[in-house]
N, C-alpha and C positions, 0 to 999 in steps of 0.2 A: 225768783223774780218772775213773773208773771210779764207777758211783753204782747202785741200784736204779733201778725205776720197775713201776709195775705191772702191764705187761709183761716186760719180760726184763731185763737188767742194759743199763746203755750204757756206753762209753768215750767222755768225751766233754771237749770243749776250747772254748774260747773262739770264736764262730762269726765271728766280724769277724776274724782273728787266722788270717793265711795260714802262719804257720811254724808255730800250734799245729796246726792241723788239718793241717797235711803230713806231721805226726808221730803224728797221729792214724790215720791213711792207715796209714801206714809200719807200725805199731804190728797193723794191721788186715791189714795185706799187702792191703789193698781197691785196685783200677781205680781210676785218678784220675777216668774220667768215671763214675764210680757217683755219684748225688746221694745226702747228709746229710741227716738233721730236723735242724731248729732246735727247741729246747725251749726255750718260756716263762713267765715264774708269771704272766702277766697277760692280760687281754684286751686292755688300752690297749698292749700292746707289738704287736702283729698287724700295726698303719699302719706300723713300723717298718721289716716285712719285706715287707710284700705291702701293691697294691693292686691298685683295682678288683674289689671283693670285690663278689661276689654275693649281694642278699638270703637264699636258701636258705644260703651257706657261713656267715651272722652265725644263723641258725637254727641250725645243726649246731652252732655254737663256746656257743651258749646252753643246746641239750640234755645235749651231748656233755660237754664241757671242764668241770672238768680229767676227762680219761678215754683210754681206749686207741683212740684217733682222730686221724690226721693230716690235714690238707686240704690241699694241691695249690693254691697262687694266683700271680697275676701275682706276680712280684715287683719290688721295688723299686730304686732306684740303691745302694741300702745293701748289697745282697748280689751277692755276686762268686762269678766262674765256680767258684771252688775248694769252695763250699757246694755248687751244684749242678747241677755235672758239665758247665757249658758251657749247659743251657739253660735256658730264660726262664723258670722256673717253681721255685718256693720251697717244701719241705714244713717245716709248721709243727704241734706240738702243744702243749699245757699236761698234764702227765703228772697221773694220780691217786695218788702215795705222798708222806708227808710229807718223807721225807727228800729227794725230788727237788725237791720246792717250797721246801723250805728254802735248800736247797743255791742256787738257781733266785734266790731273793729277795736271799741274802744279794749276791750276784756281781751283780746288779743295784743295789744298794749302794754297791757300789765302780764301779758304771760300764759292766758289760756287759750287752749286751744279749740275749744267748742264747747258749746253750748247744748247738753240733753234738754230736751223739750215735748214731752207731749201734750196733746192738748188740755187745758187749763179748767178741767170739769172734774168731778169724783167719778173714777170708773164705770164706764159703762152708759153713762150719763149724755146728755145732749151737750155738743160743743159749744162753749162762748163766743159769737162772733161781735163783743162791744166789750170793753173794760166793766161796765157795769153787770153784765152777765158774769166776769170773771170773779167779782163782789160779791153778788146773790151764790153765787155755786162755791167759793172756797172759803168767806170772811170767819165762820168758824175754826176754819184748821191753819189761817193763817197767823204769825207772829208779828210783833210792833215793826222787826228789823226790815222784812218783807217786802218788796216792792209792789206796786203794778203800773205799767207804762199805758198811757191811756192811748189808743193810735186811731181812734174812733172805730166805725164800724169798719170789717176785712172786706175788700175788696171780690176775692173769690168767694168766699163763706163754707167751703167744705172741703176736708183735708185732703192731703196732697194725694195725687197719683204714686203709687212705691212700685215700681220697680224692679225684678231681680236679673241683676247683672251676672251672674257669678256662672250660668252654663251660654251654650255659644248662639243660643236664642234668647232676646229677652222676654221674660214675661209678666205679667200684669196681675198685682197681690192684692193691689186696691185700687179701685178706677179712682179719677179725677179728673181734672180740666187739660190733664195732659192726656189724650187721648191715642188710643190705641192707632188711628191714622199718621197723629200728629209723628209716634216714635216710628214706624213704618217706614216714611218720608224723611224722617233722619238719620234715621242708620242701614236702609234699603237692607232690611231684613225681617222677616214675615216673624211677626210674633210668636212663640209659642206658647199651648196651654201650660198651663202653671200643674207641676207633678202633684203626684200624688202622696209624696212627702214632703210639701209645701211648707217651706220658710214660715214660722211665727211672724207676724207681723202689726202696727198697731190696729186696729179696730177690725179685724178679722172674725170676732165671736158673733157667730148667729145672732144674738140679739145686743144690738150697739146703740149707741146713740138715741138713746130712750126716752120721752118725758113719762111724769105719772101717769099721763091720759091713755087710755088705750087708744091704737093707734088702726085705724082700719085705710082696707086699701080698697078704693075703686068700689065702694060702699055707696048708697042712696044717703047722705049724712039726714037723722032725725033732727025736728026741733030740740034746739039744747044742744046740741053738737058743734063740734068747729069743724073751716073746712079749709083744706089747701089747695088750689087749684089755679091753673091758667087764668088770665081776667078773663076769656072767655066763654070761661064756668059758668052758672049766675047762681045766684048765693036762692035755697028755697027759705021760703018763708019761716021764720023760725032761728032759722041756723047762724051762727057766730061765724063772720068770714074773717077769717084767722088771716091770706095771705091773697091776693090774684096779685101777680105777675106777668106780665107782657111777655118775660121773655126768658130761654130757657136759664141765660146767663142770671136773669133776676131771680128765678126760683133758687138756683144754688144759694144767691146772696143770701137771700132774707129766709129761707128755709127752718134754721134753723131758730132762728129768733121768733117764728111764729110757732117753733113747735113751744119756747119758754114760754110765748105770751098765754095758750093756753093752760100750761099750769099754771100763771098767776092767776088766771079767769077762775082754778078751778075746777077746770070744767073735764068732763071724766071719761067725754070720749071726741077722736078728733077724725073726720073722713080726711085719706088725700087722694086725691084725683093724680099719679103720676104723670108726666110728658112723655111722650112716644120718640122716637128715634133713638141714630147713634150718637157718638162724641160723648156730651156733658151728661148728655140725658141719662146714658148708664150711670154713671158716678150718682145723681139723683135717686133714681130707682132704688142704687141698692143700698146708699143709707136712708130709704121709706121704708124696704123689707126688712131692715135690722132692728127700725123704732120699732115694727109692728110684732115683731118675731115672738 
C-alpha cells in the first residue's frame, strides 16, 4: 500500500512479513541489502524493534515523534535481515500525517506491528510528494489488490532526518528538517561525525533522487532549460521556471515535484540555484548534489 506521510509518499508492507516486503523490494527495483524504516503510531511499540536505547534517542522520540525523524538503534530478535539489509541496526519512526497514523493504528489492530516503508518511487528515482506522482512512478509494477491513500500533497516534501542512535553521540546519516541544532537542544549533546564505517542507510548513494533531465548546479540555465530557484531569482529569457519559492520551507515542499514536472516538460536539462545557510537548507543542498551526481 502506497500511503502519504509528511515527508514524501511510502510504499509500504507488513514489516515482520518476509514475502510482503520481497515484493515491496521488487515493486522498488531497490538492492536487497539497502535497509527499510519501520513506521509506528506509538512509543510503546519502539521495545518491540529496538533495544538498548539510549537516554538522548528517548529525548529525540519525546521532541521529535510523531515528525520527520528516524533513529537508528540496536535492534531486536523481532527484526530480520530482510528489514535491514543484513545488519545489526533497525530504522524506526512515528510519521507526522493523519492518514499514516491511521492507517499505522488500525494494522496494529489486526496485529501488526509496523509498517516497512520507503519511499514510493523505483530506486534511485525522485520522491513522490502527491498520490499522483505515486501513479506515474509505480502504475506499471503495481497489482489490482494494491492500494494508494491519496493525503494530497506532504507537507515537508523531503525525507526524514535518520539518525544513528546506537554509539554515545548521535550522529546525522541523512539531513532533514530535523536539524542538527534542533537534536543538540534535545538531548544537550554535541553531535558527532558519522564514522567511517557508517551505517547503510536509505538514500545514502551518490547519486539519488534523480529526474532524467540532467541536473546542474549554480549553472547560468540556457534557453530551453528549466530552472529552480528562490522567487528572488528571475527567470532569463528563454528558460522554463520550473519552481521560485519564497521560502526555504517552500523549496523543500515543492522541490521535488518540480524536479517530475521537468521530465514531463521533457525537457533535458534543469539549472538549480541552491539556498545558502543552515537547518533545512543542508537537507536541500544535499538532495540537489545527489539528482546532479
Amino acid at each position: 500500500m502506497a500511503f502519504p506521510t509528511e515527508t514524501v509518499y511510502g510504499i509500504g508492507a507488513d514489516a515482520s512479513n518476509a514475502e510482503a516486503t520481497k515484493r515491496m523490494y521488487l515493486v522498488k527495483n531497490r538492492p536487497a541489502d539497502h535497509p527499510v524504516i519501520v513506521h509506528i503510531a506509538d512509543l510503546n511499540d519502539v521495545d518491540y524493534w529496538a533495544q538498548d536505547i539510549p537516554d538522548y534517542a528517548i529525548a529525540l522520540m519525546r521532541d521529535f515523534w510523531p515528525g520527520p525523524m528516524t533513529l537508528l538503534l540496536q535492534r531486536t530478535s523481532n527484526v530480520k535481515d530482510f528489514i535491514t539489509g543484513g545488519q545489526d541496526v533497525v530504522g524506526i519512526r512515528i510519521p507526522a500525517n493523519t492518514i499514516a497514523l491511521n492507517l499505522l493504528t488500525e494494522f496494529h489492530k489486526l496485529g501488526g506491528r509496523g509498517i516497512a516503508a520507503p519511499s514510493a518511487n523505483r530506486y534511485g528515482a525522485v520522491s513522490p510528494t502527491t498520490a499522483n506522482a505515486v501513479i506515474a512512478e509505480l502504475q506499471d509494477y503495481l497489482e489490482p489488490r494494491d492500494q494508494i491513500l491519496d493525503g494530497g500533497s506532504c507537507a515537508v516534501g523531503i525525507e526524514s532526518t535518520i539518525i544513528d542512535c546506537t554509539k554515545s553521540n548521535p550522529a546525522i546519516l541523512r539531513h532533514g528538517a530535523i536539524t542538527a541544532e534542533m537534536i543538540e537542544v534535545s538531548t544537550g549533546i554535541v553531535i558527532a561525525d558519522p564514522s567511517s564505517e557508517a551505517i547503510r542507510v536509505s538514500g545514502s548513494d551518490k547519486k539519488h533522487y534523480a529526474p532524467n533531465a540532467k541536473v546542474h548546479i549554480n549553472t547560468v540555465p540556457q534557453p530551453g532549460h528549466g530552472l529552480i530557484a528562490l522567487a528572488e531569482v528571475e527567470t532569463p529569457t528563454g528558460v522554463i521556471r520550473l519552481a521560485a519559492p519564497k521560502s526555504i520551507e517552500e523549496y523543500a515542499r515543492i522541490f521535488y515535484a518540480a524536479l517530475r514536472d521537468a521530465d514531463l516538460q521533457n525537457l533535458k536539462n534543469i539549472s538549480v540555484m541552491p539556498p545558502a545557510g543552515d537547518g533545512l537548507a543542508v537537507a536541500i543542498r544535499d538532495r540537489i548534489s545527489r539528482a546532479a551526481a
